[in-house]
GUVOLO-786487 format. One line per 2 residues: number of its first residue (from 1); their letters; for each residue y negated, z negated, x negated of N, C-alpha, C. Coordinates in Angstrom, 1 decimal, padded with zeros to 4 digits. Example, Ala and Ser with C-alpha at 12.3 -4.5 7.8 and 13.67 -1.06 7.14 Angstrom:
2
1	as	005.7:-007.8:-013.2:004.5:-007.8:-012.3:003.3:-007.8:-013.2; 002.2:-007.1:-012.8:001.1:-007.1:-013.7:000.0:-007.9:-012.9
***
This chain:
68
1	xx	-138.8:-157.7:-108.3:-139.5:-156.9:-107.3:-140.8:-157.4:-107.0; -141.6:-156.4:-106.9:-142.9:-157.1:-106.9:-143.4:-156.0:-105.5
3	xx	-143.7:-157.2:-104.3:-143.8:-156.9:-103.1:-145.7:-155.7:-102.8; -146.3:-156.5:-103.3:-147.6:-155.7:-103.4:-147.7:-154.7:-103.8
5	xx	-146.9:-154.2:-105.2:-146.8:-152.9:-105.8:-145.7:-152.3:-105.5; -144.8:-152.2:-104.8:-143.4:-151.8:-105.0:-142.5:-151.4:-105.7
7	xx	-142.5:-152.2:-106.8:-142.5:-152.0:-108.0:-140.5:-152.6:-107.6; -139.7:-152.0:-108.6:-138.0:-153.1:-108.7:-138.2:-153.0:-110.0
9	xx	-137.1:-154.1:-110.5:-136.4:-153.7:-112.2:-135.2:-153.1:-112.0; -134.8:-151.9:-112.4:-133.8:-151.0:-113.3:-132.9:-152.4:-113.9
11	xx	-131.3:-152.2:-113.2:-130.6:-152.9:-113.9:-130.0:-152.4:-115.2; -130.4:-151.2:-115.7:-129.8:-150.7:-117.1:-130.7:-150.7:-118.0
13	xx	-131.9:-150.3:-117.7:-132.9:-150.6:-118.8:-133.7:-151.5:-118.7; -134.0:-151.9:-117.9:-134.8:-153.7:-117.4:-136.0:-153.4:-117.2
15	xx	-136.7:-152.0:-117.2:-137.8:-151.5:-116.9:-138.8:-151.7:-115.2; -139.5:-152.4:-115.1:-139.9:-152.4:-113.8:-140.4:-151.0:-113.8
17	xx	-140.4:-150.5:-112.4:-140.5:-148.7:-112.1:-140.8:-148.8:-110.5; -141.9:-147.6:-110.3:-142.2:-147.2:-109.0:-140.8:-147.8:-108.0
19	xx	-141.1:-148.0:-106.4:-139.8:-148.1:-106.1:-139.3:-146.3:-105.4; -140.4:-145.7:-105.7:-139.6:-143.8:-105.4:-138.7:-143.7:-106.9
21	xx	-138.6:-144.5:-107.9:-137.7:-143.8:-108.7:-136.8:-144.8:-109.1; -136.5:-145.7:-108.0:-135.5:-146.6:-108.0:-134.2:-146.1:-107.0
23	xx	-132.8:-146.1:-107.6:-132.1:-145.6:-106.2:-130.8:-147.3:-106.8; -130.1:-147.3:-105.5:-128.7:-148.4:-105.9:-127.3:-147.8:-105.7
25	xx	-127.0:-148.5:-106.7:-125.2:-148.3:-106.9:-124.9:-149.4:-106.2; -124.2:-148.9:-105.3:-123.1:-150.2:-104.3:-121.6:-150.5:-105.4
27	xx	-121.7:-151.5:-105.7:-119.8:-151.4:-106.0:-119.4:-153.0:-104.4; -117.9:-152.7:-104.2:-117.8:-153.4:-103.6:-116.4:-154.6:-104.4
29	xx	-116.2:-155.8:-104.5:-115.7:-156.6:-105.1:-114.5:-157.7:-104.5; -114.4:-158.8:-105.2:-113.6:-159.8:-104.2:-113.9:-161.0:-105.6
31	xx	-114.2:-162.2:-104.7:-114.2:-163.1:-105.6:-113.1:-164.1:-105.3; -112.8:-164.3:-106.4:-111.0:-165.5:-106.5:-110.3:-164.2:-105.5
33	xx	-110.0:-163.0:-105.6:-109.1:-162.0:-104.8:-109.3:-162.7:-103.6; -110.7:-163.3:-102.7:-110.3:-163.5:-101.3:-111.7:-163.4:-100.6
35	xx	-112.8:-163.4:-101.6:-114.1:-163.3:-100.6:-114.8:-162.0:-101.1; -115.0:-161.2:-100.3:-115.4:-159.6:-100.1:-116.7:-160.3:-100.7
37	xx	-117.2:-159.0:-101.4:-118.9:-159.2:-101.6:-119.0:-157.8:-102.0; -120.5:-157.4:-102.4:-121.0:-156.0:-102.9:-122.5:-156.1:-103.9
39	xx	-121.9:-155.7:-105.1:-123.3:-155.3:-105.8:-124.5:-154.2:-105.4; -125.5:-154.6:-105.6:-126.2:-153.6:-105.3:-126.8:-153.6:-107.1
41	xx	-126.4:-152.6:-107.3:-127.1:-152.1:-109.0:-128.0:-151.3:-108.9; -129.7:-151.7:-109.2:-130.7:-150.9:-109.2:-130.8:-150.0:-110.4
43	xx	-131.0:-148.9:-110.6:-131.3:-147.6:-111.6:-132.2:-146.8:-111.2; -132.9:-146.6:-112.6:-134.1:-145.2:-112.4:-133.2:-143.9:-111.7
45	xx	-133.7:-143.2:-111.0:-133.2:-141.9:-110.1:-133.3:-140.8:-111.1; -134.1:-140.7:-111.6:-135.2:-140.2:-112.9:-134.8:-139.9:-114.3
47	xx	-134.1:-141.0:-114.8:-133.6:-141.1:-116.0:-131.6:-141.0:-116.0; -131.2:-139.9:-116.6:-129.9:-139.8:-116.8:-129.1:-140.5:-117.2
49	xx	-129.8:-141.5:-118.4:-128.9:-142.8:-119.1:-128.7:-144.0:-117.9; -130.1:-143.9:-117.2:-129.6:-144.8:-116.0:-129.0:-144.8:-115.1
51	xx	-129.0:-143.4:-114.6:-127.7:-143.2:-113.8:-126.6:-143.0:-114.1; -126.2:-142.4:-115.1:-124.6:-142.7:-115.8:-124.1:-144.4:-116.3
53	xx	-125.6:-145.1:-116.3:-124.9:-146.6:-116.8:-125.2:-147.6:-115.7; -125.4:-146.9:-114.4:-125.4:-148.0:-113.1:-124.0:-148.3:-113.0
55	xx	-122.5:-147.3:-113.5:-121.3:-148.0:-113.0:-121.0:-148.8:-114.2; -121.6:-148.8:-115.0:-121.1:-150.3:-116.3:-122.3:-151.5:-116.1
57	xx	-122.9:-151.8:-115.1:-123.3:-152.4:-115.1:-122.3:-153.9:-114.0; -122.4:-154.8:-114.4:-121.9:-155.8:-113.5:-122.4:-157.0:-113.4
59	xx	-123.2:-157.5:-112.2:-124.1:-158.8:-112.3:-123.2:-159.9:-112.2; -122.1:-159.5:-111.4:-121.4:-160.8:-111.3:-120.1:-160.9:-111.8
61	xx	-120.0:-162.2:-112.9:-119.0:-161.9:-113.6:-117.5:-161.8:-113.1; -117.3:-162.2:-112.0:-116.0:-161.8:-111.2:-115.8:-160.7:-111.2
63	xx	-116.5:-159.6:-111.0:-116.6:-158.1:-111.0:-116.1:-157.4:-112.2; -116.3:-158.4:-113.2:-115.5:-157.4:-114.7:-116.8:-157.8:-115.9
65	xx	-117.9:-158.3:-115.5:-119.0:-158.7:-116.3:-119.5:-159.6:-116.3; -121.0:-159.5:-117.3:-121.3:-161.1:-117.6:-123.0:-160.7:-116.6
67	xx	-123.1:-161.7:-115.8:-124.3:-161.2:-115.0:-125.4:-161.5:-115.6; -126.6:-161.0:-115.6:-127.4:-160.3:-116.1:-129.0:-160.5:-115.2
***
């Protein structure tokens, strides 16, 4: 994220993008089944592929993936 430009990176395409065409996928999780946590998965708003692949995204690999 780049504070001056408001710029994020897109976690499905790794594109940095305005932040009007950034939106987030919440998933919420449990790590070792006992400490609550919550992804926030950034995606273009904009782009179709990115919003259909914000729910296969997973940063933390407790969550079902390899983070990223």
């Amino acid at each position: 994220m780049s504070l001056i430009g408001g710029t994020w990176t897109c976690h499905v395409c790794k594109e940095e993008r305005p932040d009007r065409f950034i939106s987030v996928f919440k998933r919420a999780g449990l790590i070792a089944n006992r400490f609550p946590f919550t992804e926030n998965i950034r995606y273009c708003n904009d782009r179709e592929s990115c919003r259909r692949g914000a729910a296969d995204v997973h940063l933390m690999p407790e969550s079902g993936g390899s983070a990223s």
